[in-house]
C-alpha positions as CSV (number, residue, x, y, z in Angstrom):
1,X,-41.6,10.0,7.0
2,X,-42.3,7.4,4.2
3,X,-42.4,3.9,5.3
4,X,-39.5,2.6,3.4
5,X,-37.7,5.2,5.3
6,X,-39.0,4.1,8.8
7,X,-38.2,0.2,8.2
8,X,-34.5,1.2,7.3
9,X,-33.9,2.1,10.8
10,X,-35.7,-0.8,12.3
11,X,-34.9,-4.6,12.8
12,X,-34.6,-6.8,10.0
13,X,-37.5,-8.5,10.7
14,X,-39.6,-5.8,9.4
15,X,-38.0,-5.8,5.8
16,X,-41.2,-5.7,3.9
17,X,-39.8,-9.5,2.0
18,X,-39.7,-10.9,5.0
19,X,-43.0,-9.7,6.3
20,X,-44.6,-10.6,2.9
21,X,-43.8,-14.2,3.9
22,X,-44.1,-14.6,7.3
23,X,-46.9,-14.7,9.8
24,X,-49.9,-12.3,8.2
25,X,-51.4,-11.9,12.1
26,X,-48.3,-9.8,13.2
27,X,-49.3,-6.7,14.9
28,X,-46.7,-3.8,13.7
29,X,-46.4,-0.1,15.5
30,X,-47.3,1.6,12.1
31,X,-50.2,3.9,11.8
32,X,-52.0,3.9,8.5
33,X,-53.8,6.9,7.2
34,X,-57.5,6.1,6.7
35,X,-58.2,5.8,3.4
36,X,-55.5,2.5,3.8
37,X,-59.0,0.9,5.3
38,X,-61.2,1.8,2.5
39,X,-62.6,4.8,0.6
40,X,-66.1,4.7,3.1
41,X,-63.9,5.1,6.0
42,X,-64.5,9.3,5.8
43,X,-64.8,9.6,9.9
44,X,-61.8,8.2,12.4
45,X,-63.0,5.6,14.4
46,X,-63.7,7.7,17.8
47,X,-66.9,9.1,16.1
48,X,-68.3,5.2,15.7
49,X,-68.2,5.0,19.3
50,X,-70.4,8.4,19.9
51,X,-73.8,8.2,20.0
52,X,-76.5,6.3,22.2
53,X,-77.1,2.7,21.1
54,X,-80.3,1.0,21.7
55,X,-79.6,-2.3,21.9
56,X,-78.6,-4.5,24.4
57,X,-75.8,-7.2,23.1
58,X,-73.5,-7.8,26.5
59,X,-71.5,-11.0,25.4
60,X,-70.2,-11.9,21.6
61,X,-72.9,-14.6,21.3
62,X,-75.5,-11.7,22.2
63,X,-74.1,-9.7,19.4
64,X,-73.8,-12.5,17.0
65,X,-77.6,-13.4,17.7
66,X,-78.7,-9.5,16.7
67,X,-76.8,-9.9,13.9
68,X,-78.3,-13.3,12.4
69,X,-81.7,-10.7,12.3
70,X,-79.7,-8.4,10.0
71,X,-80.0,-8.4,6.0
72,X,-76.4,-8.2,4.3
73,X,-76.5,-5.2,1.2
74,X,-73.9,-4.1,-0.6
75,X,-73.8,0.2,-0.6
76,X,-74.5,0.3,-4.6
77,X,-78.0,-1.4,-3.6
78,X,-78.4,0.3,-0.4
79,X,-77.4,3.5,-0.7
80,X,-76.5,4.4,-4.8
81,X,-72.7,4.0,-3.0
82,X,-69.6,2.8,-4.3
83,X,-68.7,2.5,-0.4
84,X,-70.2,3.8,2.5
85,X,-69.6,3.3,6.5
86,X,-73.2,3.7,8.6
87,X,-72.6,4.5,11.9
88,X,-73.5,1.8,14.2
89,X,-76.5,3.7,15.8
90,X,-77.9,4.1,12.1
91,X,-77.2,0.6,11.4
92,X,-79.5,-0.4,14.9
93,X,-82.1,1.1,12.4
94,X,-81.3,-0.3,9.1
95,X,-80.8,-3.5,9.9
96,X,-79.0,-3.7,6.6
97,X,-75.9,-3.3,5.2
98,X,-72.1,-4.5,4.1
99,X,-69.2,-6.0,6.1
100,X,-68.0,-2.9,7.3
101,X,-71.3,-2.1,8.6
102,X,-71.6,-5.4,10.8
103,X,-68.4,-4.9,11.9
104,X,-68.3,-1.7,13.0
105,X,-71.5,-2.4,14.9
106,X,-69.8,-6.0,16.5
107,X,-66.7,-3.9,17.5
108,X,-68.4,-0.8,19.0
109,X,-70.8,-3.3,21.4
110,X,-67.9,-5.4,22.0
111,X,-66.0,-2.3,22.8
112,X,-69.0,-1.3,25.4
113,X,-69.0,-4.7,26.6
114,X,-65.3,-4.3,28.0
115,X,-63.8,-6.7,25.4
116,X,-60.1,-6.3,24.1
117,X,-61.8,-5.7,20.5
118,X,-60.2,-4.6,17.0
119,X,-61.7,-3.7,13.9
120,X,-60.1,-5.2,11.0
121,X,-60.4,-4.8,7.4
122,X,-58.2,-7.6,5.1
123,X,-58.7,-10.0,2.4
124,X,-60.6,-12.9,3.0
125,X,-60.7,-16.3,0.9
126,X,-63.4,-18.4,-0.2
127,X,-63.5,-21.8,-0.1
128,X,-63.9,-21.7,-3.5
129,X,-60.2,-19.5,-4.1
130,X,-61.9,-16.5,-4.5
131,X,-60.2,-13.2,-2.6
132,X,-61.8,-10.0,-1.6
133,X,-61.6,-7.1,1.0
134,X,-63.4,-7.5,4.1
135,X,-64.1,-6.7,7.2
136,X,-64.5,-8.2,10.8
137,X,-63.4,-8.0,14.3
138,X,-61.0,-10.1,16.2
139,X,-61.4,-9.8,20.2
140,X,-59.7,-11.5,23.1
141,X,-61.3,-13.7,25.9
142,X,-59.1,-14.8,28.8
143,X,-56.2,-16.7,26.6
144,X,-57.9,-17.1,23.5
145,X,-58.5,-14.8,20.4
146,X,-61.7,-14.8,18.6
147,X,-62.1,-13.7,14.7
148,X,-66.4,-12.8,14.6
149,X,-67.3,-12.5,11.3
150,X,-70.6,-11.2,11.5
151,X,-71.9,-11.7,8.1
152,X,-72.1,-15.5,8.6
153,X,-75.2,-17.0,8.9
154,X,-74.9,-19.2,12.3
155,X,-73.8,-18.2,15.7
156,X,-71.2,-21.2,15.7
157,X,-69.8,-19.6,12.2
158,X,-69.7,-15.6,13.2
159,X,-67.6,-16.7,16.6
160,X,-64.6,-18.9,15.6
161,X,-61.3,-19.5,17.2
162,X,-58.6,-17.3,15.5
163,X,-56.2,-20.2,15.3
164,X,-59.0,-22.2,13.5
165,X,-59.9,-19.5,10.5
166,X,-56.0,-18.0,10.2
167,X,-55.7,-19.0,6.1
168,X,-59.0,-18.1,5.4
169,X,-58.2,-14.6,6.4
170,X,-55.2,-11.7,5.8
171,X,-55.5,-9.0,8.0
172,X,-54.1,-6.3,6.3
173,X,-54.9,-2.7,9.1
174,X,-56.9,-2.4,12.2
175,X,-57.5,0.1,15.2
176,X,-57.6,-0.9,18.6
177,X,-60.9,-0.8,21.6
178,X,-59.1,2.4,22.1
179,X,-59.1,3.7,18.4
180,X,-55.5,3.3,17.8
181,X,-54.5,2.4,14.3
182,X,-52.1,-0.2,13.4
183,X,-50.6,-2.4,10.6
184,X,-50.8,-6.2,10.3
185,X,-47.8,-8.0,8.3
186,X,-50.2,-9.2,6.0
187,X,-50.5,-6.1,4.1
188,X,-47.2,-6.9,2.7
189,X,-48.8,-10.1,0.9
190,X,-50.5,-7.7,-1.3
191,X,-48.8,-4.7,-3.3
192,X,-51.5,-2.2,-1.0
193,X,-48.7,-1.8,1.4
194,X,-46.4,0.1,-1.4
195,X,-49.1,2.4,-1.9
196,X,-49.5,4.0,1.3
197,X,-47.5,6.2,3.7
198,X,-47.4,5.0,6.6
199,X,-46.1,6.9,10.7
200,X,-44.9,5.2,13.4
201,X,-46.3,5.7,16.5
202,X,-45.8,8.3,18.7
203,X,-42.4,6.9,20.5
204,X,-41.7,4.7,18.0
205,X,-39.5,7.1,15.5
C-alpha cells in the first residue's frame, strides 16, 4: 500500500500539508523501509543489539563520558565509504567513526541500561543555517525527554532537554528500544517523504 493511499483513509491531521507544518516531533504509526534511514543502514536494527559489549556505560552521563574519548570520522576517511554503519561492538574497538556510529552505540547501551531509547536519523541545523542529515538518540527519563547527541564535545552538550534543542533538530524516522520503526512528521518538511513507500503497522490498515 503506497503512503498516499494509507493517509486517504486516515484523519485529516495526517494530510501530508498539514504535517509539513505542524509539530516535526510527532510520532506517526508508519513503518519506513530501511534505506528511508540512509544507504549504510544494510542490517535491521535487531542485529545492532547482538553481540557482547565490553564496556560498561549504566546511566546517559556514563555513556556520554565514553563517548567524549571517541574520535569523530567521516566513512570516506575511515573506511574508503560513501556510508557505512559499524556495529556498536566494532565501534567499542574503533573508537572512531560518524554520527550514526555514536548513535547506534548511545542507543544500544541505553537500550541495555533499561532506558525508553530511540534511534533517530533527521536533519539537524547549525547555528550558522547550515542543514544536514544526522543522527542521535532521544530517550525518556521519568517525565522528561532527552535528545543525546553524542558527537558534541561536553557532557552538558551530548545530554540536553528535548524541549530545549527542538529547532535545532527535524526528526525525520526512528525505531523504538524494541526495534520498531516509525515516522516522525518532520519528514514531511523535506520532499524525502514523497520518495519512499511507506506500511502501516500491523493493526493499523
Amino acid at each position: 500500500m503506497s503512503l498516499w493511499r494509507w493517509l486517504t483513509g486516515k484523519r485529516r491531521a495526517w494530510d501530508p500539508d498539514h504535517l509539513a507544518k505542524g509539530d516535526p516531533w510527532m510520532r506517526l504509526p508508519l513503518a519506513p523501509p530501511l534505506p528511508a534511514f540512509g544507504p549504510g543502514a544494510g542490517h535491521d536494527f535487531p542485529h545492532y543489539l547482538e553481540g557482547t559489549s565490553r564496556v560498561r556505560a549504566a546511566t546517559p552521563a556514563e555513556v556520554a563520558e565514553w563517548l567524549l574519548g571517541c574520535r569523530y570520522a567521516d566513512d570516506a576517511m575511515l573506511l574508503d565509504e560513501h556510508d557505512y554503519w559499524q556495529h556498536p561492538c566494532t565501534f567499542e574497538v574503533v573508537r572512531s567513526g560518524d554520527c550514526e556510529d555514536y548513535a547506534l552505540w548511545a542507543w544500544r547501551k541505553l537500550v541495555e541500561a533499561r532506558y525508553d531509547a530511540d534511534f533517530v536519523v533527521g536533519v539537524h541545523r547549525r547555528p550558522d543555517g547550515v542543514e544536514g542529515r544526522h543522527a542521535w538518540v532521544v530517550y525518556r527519563d521519568g517525565s522528561a525527554e532527552y535528545v543525546l547527541d553524542g558527537v558534541r564535545r561536553s557532557v552538558e552538550a551530548i545530554i540536553r532537554l528535548r524541549s530545549v534543542t527542538a529547532e535545532e533538530y527535524v526528526p525525520q524516522v526512528g525505531v523504538t528500544r524494541a526495534g520498531v520503526r516509525f515516522v516522525y512528521a518532520g519528514l514531511y518538511r523535506t520532499t524525502w517523504g514523497r520518495q519512499v513507500t511507506l506500511q502501516p503497522h500491523k493493526g493499523e490498515a
